[in-house]
C-alpha positions in Angstrom: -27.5 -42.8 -1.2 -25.0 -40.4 0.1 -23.4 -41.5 3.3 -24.7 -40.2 6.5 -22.8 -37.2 7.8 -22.2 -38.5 11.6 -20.6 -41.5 9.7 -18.8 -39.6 7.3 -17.4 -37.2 9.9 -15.6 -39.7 11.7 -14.0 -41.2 8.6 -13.7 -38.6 6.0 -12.0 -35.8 8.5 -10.3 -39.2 10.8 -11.6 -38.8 13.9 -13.2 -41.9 14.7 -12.8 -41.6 18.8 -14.6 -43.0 21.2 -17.5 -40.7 22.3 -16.6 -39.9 25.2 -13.2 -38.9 24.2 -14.3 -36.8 21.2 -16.6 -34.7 23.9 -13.2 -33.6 25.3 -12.2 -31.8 21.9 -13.4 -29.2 20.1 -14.2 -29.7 16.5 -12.7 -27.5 13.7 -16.0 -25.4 11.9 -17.2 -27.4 8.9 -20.4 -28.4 7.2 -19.9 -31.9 5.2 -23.5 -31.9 4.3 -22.9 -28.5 2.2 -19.9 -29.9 0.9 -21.5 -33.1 -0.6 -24.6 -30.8 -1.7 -22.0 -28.5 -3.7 -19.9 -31.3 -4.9 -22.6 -33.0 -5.9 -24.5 -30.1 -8.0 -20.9 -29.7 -9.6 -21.0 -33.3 -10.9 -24.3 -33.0 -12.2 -23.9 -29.2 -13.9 -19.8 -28.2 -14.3 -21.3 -24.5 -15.6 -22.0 -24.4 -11.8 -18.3 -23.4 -11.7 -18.5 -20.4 -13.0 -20.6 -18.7 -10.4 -18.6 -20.0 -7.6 -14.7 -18.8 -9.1 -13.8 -17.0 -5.9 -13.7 -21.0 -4.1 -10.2 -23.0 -4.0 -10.0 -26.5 -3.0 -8.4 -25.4 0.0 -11.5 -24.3 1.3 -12.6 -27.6 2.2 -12.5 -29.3 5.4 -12.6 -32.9 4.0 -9.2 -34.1 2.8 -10.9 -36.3 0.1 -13.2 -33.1 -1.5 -10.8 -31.0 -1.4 -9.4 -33.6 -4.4 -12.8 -34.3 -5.4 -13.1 -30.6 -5.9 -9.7 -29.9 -7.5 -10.3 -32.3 -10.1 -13.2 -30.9 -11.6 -12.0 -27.5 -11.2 -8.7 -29.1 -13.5 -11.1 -31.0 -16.2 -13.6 -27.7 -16.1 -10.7 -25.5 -17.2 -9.7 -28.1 -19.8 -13.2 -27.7 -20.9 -13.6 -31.3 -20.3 -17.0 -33.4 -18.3 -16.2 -33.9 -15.0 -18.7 -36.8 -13.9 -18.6 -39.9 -11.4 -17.3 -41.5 -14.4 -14.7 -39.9 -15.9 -13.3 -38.9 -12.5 -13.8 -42.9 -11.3 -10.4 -43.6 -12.7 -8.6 -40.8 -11.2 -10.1 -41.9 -7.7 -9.9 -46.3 -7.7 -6.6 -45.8 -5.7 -7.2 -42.7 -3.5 -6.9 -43.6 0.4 -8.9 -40.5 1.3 -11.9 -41.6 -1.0 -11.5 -45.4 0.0 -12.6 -44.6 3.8 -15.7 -42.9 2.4 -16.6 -46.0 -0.1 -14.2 -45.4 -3.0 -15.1 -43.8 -6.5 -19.2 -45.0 -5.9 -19.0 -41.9 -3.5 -18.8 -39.9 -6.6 -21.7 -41.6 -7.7 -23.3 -41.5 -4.5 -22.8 -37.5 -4.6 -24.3 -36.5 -7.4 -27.3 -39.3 -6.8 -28.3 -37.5 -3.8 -28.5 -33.7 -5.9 -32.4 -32.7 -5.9 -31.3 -29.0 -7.3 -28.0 -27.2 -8.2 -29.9 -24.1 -7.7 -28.3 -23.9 -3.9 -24.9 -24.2 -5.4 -23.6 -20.3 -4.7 -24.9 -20.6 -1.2 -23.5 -24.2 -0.6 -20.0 -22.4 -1.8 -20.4 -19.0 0.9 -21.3 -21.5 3.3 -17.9 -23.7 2.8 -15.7 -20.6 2.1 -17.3 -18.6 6.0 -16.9 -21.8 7.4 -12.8 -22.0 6.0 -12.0 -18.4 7.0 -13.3 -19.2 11.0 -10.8 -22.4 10.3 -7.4 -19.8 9.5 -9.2 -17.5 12.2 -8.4 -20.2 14.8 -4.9 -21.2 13.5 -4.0 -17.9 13.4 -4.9 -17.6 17.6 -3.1 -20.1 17.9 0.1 -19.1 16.8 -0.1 -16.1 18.2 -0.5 -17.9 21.3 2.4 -20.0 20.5 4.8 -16.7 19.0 3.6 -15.1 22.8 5.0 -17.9 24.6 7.6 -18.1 22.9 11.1 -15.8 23.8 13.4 -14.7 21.6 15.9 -12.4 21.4 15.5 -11.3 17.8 11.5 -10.7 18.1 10.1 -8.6 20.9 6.5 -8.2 22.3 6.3 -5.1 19.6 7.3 -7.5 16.7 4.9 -10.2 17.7 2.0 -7.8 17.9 3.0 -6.4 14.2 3.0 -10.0 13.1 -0.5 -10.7 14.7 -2.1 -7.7 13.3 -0.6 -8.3 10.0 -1.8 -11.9 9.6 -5.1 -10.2 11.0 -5.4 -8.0 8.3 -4.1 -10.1 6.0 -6.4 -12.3 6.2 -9.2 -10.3 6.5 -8.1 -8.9 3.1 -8.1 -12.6 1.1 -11.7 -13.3 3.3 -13.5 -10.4 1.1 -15.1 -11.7 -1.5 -14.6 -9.9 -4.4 -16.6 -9.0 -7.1 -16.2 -9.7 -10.4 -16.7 -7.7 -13.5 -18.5 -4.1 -13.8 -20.6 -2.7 -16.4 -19.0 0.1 -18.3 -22.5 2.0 -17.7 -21.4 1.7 -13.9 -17.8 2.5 -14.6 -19.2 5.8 -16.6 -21.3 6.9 -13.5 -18.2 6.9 -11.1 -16.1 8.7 -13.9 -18.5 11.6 -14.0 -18.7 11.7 -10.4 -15.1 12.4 -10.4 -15.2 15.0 -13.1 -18.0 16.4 -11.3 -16.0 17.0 -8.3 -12.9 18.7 -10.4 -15.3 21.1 -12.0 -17.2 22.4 -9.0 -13.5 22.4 -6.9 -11.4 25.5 -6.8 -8.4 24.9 -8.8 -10.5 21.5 -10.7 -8.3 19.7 -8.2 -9.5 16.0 -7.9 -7.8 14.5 -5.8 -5.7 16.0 -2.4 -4.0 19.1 -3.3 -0.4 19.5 -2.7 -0.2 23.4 -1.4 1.6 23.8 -4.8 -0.7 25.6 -7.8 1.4 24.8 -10.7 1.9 21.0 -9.9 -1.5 20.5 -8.5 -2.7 21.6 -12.3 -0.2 19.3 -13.8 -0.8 15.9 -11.7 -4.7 17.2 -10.5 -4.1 16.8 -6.9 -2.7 13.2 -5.9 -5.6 10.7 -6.4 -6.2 7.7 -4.4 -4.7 4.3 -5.1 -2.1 5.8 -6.8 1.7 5.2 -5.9 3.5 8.7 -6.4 7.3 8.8 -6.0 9.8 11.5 -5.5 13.4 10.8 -6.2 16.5 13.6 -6.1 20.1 13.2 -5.1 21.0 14.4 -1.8 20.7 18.1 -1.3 17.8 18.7 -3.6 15.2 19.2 -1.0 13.5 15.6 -1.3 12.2 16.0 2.4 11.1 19.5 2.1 9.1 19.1 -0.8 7.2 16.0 0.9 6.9 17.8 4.1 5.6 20.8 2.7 2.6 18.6 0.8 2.2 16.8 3.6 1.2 19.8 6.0 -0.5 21.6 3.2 -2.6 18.7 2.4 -3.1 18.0 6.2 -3.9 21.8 6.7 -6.2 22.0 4.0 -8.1 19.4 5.6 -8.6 21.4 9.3 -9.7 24.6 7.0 -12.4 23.0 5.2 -13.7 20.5 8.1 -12.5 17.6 6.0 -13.8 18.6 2.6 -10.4 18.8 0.9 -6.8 17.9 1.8 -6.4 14.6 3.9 -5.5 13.4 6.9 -1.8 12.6 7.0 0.3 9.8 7.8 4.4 10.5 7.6 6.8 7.5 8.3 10.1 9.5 8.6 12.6 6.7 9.0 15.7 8.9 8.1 14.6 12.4 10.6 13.3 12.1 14.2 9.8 13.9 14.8 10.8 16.3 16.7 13.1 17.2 13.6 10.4 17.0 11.4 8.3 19.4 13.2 11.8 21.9 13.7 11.5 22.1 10.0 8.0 22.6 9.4 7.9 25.5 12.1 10.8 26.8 10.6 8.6 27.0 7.5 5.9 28.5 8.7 7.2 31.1 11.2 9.7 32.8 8.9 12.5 31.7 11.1 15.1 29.6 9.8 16.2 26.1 11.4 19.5 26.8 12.3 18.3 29.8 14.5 16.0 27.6 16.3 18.1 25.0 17.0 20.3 27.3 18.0 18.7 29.8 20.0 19.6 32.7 18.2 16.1 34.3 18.2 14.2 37.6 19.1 12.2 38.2 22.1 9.6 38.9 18.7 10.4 35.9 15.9 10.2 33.6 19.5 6.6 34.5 20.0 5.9 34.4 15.9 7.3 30.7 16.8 4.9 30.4 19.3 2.1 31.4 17.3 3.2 29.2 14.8 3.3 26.1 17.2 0.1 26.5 18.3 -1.7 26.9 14.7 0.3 23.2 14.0 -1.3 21.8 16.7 -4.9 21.3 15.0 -2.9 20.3 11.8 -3.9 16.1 11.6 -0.4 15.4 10.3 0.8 11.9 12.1 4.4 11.2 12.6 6.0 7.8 12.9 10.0 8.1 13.3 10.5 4.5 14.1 13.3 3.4 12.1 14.0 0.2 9.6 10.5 -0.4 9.6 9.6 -3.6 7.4 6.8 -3.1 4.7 4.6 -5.2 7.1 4.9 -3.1 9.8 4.2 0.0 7.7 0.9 -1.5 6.6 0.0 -2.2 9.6 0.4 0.8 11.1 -1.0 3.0 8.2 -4.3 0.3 9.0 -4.3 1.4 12.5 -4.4 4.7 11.4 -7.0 4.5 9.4 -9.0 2.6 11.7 -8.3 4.6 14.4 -8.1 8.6 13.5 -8.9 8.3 9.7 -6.0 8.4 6.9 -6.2 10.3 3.9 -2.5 10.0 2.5 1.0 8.4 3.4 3.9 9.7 3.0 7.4 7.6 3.5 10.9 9.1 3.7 12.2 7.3 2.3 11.6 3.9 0.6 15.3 2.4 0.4 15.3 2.8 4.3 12.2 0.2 4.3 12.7 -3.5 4.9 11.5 -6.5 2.9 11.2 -10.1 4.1 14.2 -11.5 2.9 17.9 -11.3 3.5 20.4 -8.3 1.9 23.2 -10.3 1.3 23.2 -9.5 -2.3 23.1 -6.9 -4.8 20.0 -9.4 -6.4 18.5 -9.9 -3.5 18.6 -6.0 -2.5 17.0 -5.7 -6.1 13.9 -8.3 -5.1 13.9 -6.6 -1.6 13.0 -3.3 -3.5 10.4 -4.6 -5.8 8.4 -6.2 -2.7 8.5 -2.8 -1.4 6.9 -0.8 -4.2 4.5 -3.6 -4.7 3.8 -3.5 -1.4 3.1 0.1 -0.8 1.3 0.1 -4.1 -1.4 -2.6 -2.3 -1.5 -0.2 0.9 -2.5 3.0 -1.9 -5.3 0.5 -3.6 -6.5 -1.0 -0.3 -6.7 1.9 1.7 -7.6 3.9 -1.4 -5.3 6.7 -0.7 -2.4 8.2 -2.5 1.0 7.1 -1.6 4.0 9.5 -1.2 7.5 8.0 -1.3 10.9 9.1 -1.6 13.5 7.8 -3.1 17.4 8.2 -3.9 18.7 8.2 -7.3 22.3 6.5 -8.3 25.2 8.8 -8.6 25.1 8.4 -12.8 23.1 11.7 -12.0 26.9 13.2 -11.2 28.4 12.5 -14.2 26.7 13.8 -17.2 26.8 17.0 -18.3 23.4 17.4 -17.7 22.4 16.8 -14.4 18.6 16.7 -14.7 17.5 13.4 -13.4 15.5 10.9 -16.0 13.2 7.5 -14.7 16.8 5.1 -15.8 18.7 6.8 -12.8 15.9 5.5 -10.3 18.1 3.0 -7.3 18.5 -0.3 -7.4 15.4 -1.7 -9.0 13.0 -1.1 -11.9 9.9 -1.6 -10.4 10.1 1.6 -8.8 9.2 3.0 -12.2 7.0 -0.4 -12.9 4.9 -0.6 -9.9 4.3 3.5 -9.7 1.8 5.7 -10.9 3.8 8.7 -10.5 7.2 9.6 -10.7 8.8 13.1 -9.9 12.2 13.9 -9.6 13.6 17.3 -7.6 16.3 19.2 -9.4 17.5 22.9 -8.3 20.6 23.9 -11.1 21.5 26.6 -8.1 23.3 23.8 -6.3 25.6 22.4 -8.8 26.0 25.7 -10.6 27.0 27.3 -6.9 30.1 24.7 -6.8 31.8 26.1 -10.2 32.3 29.5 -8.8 35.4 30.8 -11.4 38.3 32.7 -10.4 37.1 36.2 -9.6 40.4 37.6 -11.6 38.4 36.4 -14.9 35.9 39.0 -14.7 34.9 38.0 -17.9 33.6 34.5 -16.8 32.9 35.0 -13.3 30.4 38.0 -14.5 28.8 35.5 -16.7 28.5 33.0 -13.6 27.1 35.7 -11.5 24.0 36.5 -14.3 23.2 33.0 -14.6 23.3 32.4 -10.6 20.8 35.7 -9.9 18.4 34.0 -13.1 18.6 30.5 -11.6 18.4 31.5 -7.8 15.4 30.3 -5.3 14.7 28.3 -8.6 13.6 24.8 -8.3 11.9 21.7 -10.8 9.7 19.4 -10.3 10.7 17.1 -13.1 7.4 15.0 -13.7 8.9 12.0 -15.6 6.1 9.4 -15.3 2.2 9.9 -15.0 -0.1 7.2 -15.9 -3.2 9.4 -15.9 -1.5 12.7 -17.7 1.2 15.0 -19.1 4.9 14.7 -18.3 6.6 17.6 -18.1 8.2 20.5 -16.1 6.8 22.0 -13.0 9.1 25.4 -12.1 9.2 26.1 -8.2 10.4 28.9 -5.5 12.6 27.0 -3.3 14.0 28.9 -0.2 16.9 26.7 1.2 17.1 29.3 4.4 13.4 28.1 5.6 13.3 24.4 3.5 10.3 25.8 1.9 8.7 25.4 -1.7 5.9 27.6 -3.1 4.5 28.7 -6.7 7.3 30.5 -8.8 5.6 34.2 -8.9 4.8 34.7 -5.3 7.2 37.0 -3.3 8.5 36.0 -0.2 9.7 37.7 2.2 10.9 36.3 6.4 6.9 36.4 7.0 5.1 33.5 8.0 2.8 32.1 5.0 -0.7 33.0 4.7 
């Protein structure tokens, strides 16, 4: 017969005190009875396995089935029998198993089995019961990380640490499901097409203000990592500002039916600069007269005006700066939790931390790739798109051709790898504004002069990557006065935009 479980407690977990001791402590959750019960049912029938893959040894209390456990799992995968015989060998000499009676508690295990049909519930049971375990380690060191002062780790930093763990963990305690039916997979895809057809524009996912490149990319879907790269100058921010606020704008119009809510980590601008330039955009007024003051009594109230339509935009700002990847998921979590969160935007990833050091070129290079992976978990577990900007090395400078391509992408390639998306932001105007020739050779400078009034206001969006469509070239009106993109063949004027 199985041993009893008061017995077993005290020597399988160790803690054979003296009652009146052990009333002083509080036990650790566990159920040995449901341990035993699944063990044994495993012994008996190793195709149990197969409906229980989501459990690790780990998830055991007892020292001695957690190894129990692990070797059957290792002789299941081998597509060997694991039985109280052929795992009696393995177990003559285990200390753990000796306190409980040695290998005849394997025998004793699977002995005591009246049905394996319990086996998937035994399993929940163990794996609840091991997630309330990490629950209370993880209070504790946040206890401990509280008490504890250090220079390098405020009150701030321990919360983010908490909350990450928190979420972390909450994250590994879903248990997910396993395969699905293609019949299922089918419903959801014409649910999606269903949704482009009856939209304006057969936009899918959240639209980015922008005609032309919402009809080549369909919106920006969720889950998917999007980045935009450009060298400096090419109006990286803009462009990401301006989807951001059209996206978050969309949403106030339509109650919540299209666009998104907005999350913007700008670790390279403050917020108040942020907002300076998307004010600028939409009053007409250009940045350098606001900051400066050199306004009418009129373009001051269009401001005005301006400010006060922004203010019901649900576009979030974060400006903290050398934020970790940690910290920035747990933020965008709070978010979500708290005000809802459609879409992320971060400007820009190389100003992100990892968790390890940047002593090294290689380790720079690792630091990278756990920051696109990480932001591509954040776009599949929050299911929303991710936005980030990124710089591009200076091999851009020295071809002939200064169109950007997917090898020029900084410091790591799993910025191309881990993305669903990539776009790059060229304007010719900029490079072709620094070869101005000498006005005596009218010749050549008249030639210069044609192709600067064709290429003027001009912008691309290069789209070099995209998993789920075309590649290609998306043209743009770019006005570098207000930092503002917009579809090619609309005419702009010092207006505000409709």
């Amino acid at each position: 017969m199985t041993p009893s479980i008061a017995a077993t407690e005290k020597t399988v977990t160790g803690q054979a005190l003296p009652d009146q001791i052990e009333r002083a402590y509080r036990i650790l959750p566990h159920n040995l009875e449901a341990e035993q019960g699944l063990l044994g049912a495993l012994l008996v029938d190793n195709r149990a396995l197969e409906r229980i893959d989501f459990l690790k040894p780990q998830h055991f209390f007892a020292p001695a089935h957690q190894r129990i456990f692990e070797a059957i799992t290792i002789l299941g995968n081998r597509g060997q029998t694991a039985s109280p015989v052929t795992l009696k060998s393995y177990f003559e000499t285990d200390a753990d198993l000796a306190q409980v009676g040695g290998a005849d508690y394997l025998a004793n295990l699977a002995a005591s089995v009246i049905s394996i049909i319990n086996t998937e519930d035994y399993a929940r049971s163990i794996y609840d019961l091991h997630m309330r375990r990490e629950l209370i380690a993880m209070g504790e060191e946040v206890v401990n990380s509280a008490f504890e002062l250090r220079l390098d780790r405020d009150a701030t930093a321990t919360l983010e640490l908490a909350e990450n763990r928190l979420f972390t963990l909450a994250e590994t305690g879903e248990i997910k499901s396993g395969f699905t039916t293609l019949r299922e997979s089918v419903y959801r895809a014409i649910e999606i097409a269903d949704i482009a057809y009856k939209s304006e524009g057969h936009v899918t996912g959240v639209t980015t203000g922008l005609r032309d490149l919402d009809e080549k990319l369909g919106g920006l879907h969720k889950s998917d990592l999007l980045i935009l790269a450009g060298r400096p100058s090419m109006g990286k921010t803009a462009l990401a500002t301006n989807i951001a606020f059209q996206a978050a704008l969309r949403y106030a119009e339509t109650g919540g039916k299209e666009g998104a809510i907005v999350g913007f980590f700008s670790l390279e601008m403050s917020c108040d600069q942020l907002a300076t330039r998307i004010l600028s955009e939409q009053s007409g007024i250009s940045g350098d007269a606001i900051r400066k003051g050199n306004v009418s009594e009129a373009e001051f109230r269009r401001f005005a005006e301006a400010s006060q339509k922004l203010a019901q935009v649900p576009l979030w700002i974060d400006d903290t700066p050398a934020l970790s990847i940690g910290a920035v998921r747990s933020r965008a979590r709070r978010l979500k939790r708290q005000h809802g969160l459609g879409m992320l935007v971060i400007d820009y990833l190389q100003l992100l931390q990892g968790t390890g050091s940047r002593q090294s070129t290689e380790n720079r290079v690792l630091e990278i790739s756990e920051i696109t992976r990480g932001l591509k978990a954040i776009a599949k577990e929050l299911e929303i798109p991710v936005l980030a900007l990124s710089q591009l090395s200076r091999a851009v400078e020295q071809r002939e051709d200064k169109r950007p391509q997917l090898s020029d992408l900084r410091e790591s390639g799993s910025i191309e790898q881990d993305s669903d998306v990539v776009m790059f932001v060229y304007r010719e105007e900029y490079y072709e504004a620094r070869k101005v020739p000498n006005i005596e050779d009218g010749a050549k400078y008249a030639e210069w002069q044609e192709k600067m009034s064709r290429i003027a206001n001009v912008a691309e969006v290069i789209v070099g990557k995209q998993r789920h469509g075309p590649i290609g070239i998306v043209p743009l009106f770019f006005d570098a006065n207000l930092t503002r993109f917009g579809d090619l063949d609309r005419t702009y004027t010092s207006a505000p935009m409709e």
